[in-house]
N, C-alpha and C positions, 0 to 999 in steps of 0.2 A: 441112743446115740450110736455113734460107728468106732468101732476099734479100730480104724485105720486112721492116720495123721492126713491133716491136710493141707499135702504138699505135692507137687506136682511130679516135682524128682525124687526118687527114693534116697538118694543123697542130699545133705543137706549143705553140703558144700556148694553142689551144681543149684542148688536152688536161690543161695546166697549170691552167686554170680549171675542169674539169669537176673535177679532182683536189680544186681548192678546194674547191670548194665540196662534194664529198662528204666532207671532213673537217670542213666548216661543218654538214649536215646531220647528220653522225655526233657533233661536240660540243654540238647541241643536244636528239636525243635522247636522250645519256646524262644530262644538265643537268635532260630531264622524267623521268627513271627517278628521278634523284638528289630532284625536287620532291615527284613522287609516295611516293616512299620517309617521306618528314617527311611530307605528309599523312597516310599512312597513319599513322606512328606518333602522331600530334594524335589521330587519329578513336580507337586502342588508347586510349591517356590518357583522351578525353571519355567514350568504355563504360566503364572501368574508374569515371571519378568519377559515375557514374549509378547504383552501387553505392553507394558514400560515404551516411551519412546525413546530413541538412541540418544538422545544429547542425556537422559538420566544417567545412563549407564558409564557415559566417558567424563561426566562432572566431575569436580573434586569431592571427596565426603565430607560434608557441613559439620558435623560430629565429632573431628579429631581437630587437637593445638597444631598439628603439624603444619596446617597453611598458615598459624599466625604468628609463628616465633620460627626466628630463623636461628640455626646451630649451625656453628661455627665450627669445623674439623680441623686441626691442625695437625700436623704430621712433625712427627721427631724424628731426627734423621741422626 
C-alpha cells in the first residue's frame, strides 16, 4: 500500500469544499434535467393543442359546476 492519503488537496478543508460543491453543481444539473423535462412536456401539450380545432379551445369547460349554479354577489355598502 502507499503512505500517502488519498486526497487530492493536501488540505482537508479545501478538499471538503471541492466535495461541496460538486454535489452543489451535480443537484443543480439534475434540477435542469428535471426543468427541461416539464418544458418538454409544455412544448408535447402546445403540438398536440395545434391540432385541436378552434371552437375546442374557446368552448366552455364541461368539467366544472360553474356553468350550472349561478352565485349570486351582493355587495354591502
Amino acid at each position: 500500500m502507499s503512505d500517502k492519503l488519498y486526497f487530492h488537496e493536501p488540505n482537508h478543508i479545501i478538499h471538503l469544499r471541492v466535495w461541496a460543491l460538486g454535489q452543489m453543481v451535480w443537484g443543480a444539473f439534475l434540477a435542469g434535467l428535471f426543468l427541461l423535462a416539464i418544458a418538454i412536456f409544455a412544448g408535447v401539450l402546445y403540438g398536440i393543442s395545434l391540432f385541436l380545432p378552434e371552437d375546442s379551445k374557446t368552448a366552455p369547460d364541461p368539467n366544472t359546476w360553474s356553468n350550472l349554479v349561478q352565485v349570486e354577489v351582493t355587495a354591502k355598502v
